[in-house]
C-alpha positions as CSV (number, residue, x, y, z in Angstrom):
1,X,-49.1,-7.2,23.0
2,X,-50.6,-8.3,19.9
3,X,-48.6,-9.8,16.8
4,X,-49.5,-6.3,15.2
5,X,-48.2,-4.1,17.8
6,X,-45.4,-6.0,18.2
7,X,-44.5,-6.3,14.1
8,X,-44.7,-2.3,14.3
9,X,-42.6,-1.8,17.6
10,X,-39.8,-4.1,15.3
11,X,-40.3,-1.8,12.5
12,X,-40.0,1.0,14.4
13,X,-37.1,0.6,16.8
14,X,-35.6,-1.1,13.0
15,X,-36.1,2.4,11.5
16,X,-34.4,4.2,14.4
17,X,-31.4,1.9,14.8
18,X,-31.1,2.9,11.3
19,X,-31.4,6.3,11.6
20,X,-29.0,6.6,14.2
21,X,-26.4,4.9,12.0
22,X,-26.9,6.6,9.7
23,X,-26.5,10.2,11.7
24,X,-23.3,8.1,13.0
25,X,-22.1,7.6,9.9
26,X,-22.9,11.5,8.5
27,X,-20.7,12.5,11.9
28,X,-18.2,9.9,10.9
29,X,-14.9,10.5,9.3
30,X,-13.1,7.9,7.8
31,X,-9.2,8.4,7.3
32,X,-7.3,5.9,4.9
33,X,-4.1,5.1,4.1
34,X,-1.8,2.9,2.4
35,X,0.4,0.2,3.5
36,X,4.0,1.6,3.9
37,X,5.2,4.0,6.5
38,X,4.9,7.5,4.9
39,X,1.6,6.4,4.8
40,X,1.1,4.9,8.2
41,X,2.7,7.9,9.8
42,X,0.2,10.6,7.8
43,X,-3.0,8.6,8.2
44,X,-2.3,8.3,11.9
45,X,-1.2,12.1,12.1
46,X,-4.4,12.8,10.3
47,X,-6.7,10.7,12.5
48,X,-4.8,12.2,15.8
49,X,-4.9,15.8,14.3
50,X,-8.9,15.3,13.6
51,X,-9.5,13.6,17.1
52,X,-8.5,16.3,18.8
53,X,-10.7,19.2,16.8
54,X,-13.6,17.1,17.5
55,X,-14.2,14.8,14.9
56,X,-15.9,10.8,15.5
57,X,-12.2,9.4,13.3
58,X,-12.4,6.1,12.2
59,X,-8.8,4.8,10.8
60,X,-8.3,2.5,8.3
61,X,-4.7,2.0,7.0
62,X,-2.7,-0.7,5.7
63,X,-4.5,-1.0,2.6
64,X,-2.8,-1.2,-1.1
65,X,-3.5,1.5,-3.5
66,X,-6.2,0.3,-5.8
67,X,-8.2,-0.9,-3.1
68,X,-7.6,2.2,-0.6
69,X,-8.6,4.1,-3.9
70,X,-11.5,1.8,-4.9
71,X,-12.8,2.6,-1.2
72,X,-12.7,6.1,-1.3
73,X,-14.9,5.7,-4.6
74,X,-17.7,3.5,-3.3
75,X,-17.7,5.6,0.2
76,X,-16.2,3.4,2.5
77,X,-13.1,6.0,2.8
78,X,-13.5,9.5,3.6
79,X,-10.5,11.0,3.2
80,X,-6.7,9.6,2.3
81,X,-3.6,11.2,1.1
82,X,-2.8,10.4,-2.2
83,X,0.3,11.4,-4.7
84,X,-0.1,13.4,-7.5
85,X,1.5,11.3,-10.2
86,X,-0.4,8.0,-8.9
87,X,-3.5,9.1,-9.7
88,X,-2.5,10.6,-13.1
89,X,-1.4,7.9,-14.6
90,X,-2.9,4.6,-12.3
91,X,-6.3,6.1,-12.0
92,X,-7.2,8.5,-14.5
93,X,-4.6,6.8,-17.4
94,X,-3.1,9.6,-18.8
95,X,0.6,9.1,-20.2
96,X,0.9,12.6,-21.1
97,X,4.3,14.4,-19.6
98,X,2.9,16.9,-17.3
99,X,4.8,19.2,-14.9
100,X,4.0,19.6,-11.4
101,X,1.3,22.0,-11.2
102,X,-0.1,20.6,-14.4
103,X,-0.1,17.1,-13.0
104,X,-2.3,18.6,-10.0
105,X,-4.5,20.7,-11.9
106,X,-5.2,17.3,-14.2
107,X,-5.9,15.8,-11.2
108,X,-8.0,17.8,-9.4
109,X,-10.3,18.3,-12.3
110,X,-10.7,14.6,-13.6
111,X,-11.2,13.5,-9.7
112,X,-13.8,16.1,-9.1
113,X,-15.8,14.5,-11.7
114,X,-15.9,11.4,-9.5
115,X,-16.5,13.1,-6.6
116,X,-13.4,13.7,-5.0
117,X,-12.0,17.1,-4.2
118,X,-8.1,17.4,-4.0
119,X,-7.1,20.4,-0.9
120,X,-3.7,22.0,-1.4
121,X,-0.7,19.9,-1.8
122,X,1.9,19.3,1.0
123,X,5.8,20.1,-0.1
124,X,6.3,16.2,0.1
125,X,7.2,14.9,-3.1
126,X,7.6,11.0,-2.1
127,X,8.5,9.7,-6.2
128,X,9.4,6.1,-6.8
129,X,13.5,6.0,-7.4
130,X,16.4,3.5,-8.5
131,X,19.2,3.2,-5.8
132,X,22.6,1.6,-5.5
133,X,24.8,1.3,-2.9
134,X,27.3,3.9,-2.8
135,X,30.3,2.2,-2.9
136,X,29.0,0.1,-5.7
137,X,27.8,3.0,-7.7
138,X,30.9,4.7,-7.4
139,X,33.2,1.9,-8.1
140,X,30.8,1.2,-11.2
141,X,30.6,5.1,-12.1
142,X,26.7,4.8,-12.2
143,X,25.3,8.3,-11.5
144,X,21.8,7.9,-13.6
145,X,19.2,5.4,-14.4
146,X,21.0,5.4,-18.2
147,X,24.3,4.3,-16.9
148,X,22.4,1.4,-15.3
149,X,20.7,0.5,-17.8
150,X,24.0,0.9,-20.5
151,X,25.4,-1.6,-17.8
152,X,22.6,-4.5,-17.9
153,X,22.9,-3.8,-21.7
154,X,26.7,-4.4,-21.6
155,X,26.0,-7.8,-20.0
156,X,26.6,-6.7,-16.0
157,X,24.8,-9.9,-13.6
158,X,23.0,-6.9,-11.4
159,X,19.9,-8.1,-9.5
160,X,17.0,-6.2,-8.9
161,X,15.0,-5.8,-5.9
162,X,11.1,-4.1,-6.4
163,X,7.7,-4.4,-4.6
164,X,4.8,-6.2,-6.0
165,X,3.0,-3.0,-6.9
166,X,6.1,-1.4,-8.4
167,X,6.4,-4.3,-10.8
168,X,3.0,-4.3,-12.1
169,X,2.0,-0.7,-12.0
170,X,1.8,1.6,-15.7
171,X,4.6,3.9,-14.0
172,X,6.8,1.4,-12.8
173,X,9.8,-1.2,-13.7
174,X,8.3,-2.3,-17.0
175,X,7.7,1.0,-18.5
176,X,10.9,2.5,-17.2
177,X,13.0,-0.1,-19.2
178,X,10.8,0.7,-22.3
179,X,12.0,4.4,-21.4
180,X,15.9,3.6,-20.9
181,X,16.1,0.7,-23.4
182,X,17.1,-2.1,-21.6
183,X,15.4,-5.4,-19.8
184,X,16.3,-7.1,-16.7
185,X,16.1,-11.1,-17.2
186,X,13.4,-12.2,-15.3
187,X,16.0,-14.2,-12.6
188,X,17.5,-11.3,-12.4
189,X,14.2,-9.4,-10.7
190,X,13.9,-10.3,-6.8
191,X,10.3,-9.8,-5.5
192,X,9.7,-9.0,-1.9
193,X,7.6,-6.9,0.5
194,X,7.4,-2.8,0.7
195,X,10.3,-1.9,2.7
196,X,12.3,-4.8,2.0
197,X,14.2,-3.4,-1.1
198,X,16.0,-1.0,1.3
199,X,17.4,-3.9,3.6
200,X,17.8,-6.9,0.7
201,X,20.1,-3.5,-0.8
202,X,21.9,-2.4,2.1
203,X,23.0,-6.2,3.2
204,X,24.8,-7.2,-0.3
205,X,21.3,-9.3,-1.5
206,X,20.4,-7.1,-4.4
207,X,22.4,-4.9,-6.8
208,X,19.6,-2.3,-7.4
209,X,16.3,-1.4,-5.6
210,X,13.4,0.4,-6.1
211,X,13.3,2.9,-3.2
212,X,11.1,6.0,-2.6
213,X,12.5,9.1,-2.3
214,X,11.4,10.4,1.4
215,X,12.4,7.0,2.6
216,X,14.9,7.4,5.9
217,X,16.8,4.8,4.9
218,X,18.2,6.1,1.2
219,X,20.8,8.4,3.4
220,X,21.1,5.7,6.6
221,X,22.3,3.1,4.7
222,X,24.4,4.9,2.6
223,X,22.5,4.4,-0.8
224,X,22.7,6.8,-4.2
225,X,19.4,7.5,-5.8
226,X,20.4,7.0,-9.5
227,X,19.5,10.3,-11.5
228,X,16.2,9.9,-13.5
229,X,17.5,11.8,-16.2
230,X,14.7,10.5,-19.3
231,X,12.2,12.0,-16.5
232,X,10.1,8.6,-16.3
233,X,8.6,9.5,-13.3
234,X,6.4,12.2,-12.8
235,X,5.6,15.1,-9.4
236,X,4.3,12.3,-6.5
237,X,3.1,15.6,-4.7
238,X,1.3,14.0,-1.8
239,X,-2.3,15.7,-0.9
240,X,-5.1,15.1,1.0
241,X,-7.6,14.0,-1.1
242,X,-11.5,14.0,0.3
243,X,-14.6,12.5,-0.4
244,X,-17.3,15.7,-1.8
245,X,-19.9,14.6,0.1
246,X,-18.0,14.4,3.4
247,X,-16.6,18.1,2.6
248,X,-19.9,19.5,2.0
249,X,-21.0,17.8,5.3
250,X,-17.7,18.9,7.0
251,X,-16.6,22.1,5.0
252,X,-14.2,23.4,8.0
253,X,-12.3,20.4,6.7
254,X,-10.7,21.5,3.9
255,X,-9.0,24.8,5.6
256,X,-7.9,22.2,8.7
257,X,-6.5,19.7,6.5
258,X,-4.8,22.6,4.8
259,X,-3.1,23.8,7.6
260,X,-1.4,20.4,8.0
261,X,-0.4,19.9,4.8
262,X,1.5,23.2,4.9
263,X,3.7,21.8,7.7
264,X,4.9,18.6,5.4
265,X,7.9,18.7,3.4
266,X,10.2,16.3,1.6
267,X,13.3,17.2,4.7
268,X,10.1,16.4,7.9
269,X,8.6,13.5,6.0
270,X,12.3,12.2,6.1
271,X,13.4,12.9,9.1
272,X,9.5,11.2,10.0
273,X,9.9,7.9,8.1
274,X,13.5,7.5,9.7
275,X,12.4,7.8,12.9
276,X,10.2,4.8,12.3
277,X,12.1,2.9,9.9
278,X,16.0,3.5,11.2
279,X,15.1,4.0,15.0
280,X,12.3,2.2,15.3
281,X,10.3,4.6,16.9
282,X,6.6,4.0,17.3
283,X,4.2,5.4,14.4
284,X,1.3,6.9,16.0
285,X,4.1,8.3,18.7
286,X,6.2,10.0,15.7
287,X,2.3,11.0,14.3
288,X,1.5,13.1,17.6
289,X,5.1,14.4,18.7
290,X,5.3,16.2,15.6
291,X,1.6,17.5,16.0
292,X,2.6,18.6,19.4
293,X,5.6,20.5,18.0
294,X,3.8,22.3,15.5
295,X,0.8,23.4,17.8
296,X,-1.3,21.1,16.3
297,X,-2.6,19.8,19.5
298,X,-2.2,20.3,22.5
């Protein structure tokens, strides 16, 4: 074979290998998801839920939010479920009180102009909380997030546990003690891992956590989601959120995707995320028992 031939038999089998990951990639569907268990248990229901009507599912979960976000953006993520409030006021900036079908349609119509297309929005409203223990509370008569904070103002040693991301983010701990008027000392704020709040809480380490409120654990270990009664934070209505350009490739998605979100609810996404969290049930096992129950698959 001559140097020419062979130069143009590279080039060509290059251009196919290209072409046919590229077709892979166009058949591809990328599902996302963040790196807590409400979102381990939807990303790995969605990648199931797609498996099974046919689709090529690649998962990729664990991530944090900017970056899950920042993939969906550049095209590395096809789909994720987001919440409602998180994009309103982390990705799009807008500080504006909104209820929650304005926070969606504010969503949906900033997003679309970065080419992302919000479907309908489950009944799972997942929004970031202050808890107590019970006992504590009660013995404290702290029913809302102002008696808290008229008890770190009164000179009460409480620590606090939060995440990383709850610490830093524009709707978390810092501009909810602008909001209530009052300022934990910086010893006073205990750092730790996603999840960890509800256990540091529950064994006597922290006064106060952040918590989520579709977390299993508020109810099994006996904690009392403090009332948010300045309404700091805002409808966390969590939707399936997809790329444009996959949906016009795959436009059956949106009425599948649809369908699932309808069966999610603040009382199943409970139950769900206690299942892994309390009984240590296996995710992806939780994922497809409940698909199977709802005729999902087969």
């Amino acid at each position: 074979m001559t140097l020419q031939r062979r130069a143009t038999t590279t080039i060509t089998a290059g251009l196919l290998t290209l072409f046919a990951m590229t077709s892979h990639a166009d058949d591809n569907i990328v599902v996302g998801g963040k790196n807590f268990t409400e979102q381990q248990i939807i990303s790995s229901m969605t990648a199931q839920y797609l498996d099974h009507l046919g689709y090529d599912v690649d998962k990729r979960a664990g991530m944090g939010s900017a970056v899950l976000r920042q993939a969906q953006e550049n095209g590395q993520v096809d789909l994720y479920w987001e919440y409602t409030g998180t994009s309103l006021i982390v990705f799009n900036g807008v500080e504006e009180k909104l209820d929650s079908q304005e926070t969606y349609d504010r969503v949906k119509a900033l997003d679309a102009e970065k080419g992302l297309a919000w479907l309908e929005p489950s009944g799972v409203n997942n929004t970031y909380a202050i808890a107590m223990r019970e006992a504590d509370a009660e013995a404290m008569e702290i029913t809302s997030i102002s008696d808290m904070a008229e008890a770190v103002n009164a000179g009460e040693d409480l620590l606090f546990a939060s995440n990383a991301e709850f610490y830093a983010r524009p709707d978390g701990l810092r501009p909810m003690q602008d909001i209530y008027g009052f300022q934990f000392e910086r010893s006073d704020i205990k750092r730790m891992d996603t999840g960890l709040t509800y256990t540091a809480l529950r064994d006597d380490q922290v006064d106060i956590a952040m918590v989520t409120t579709t977390d299993g654990r508020v109810s099994a270990f006996d904690l009392r989601i403090l009332e948010d009664d300045k309404g700091f934070f805002p409808p966390y209505a969590m939707t399936p959120v997809v790329r444009q350009e996959a949906l016009d490739t795959h436009p059956e998605l949106e009425a599948q995707l649809n369908a699932l979100a309808a069966k999610l609810d603040d009382e199943v996404m409970t139950r769900l995320n206690e299942q892994v969290d309390v009984n240590r049930d296996v995710v992806e096992t939780v994922a497809e028992q409940f698909l199977v129950d709802q005729g999902l698959i087969d």
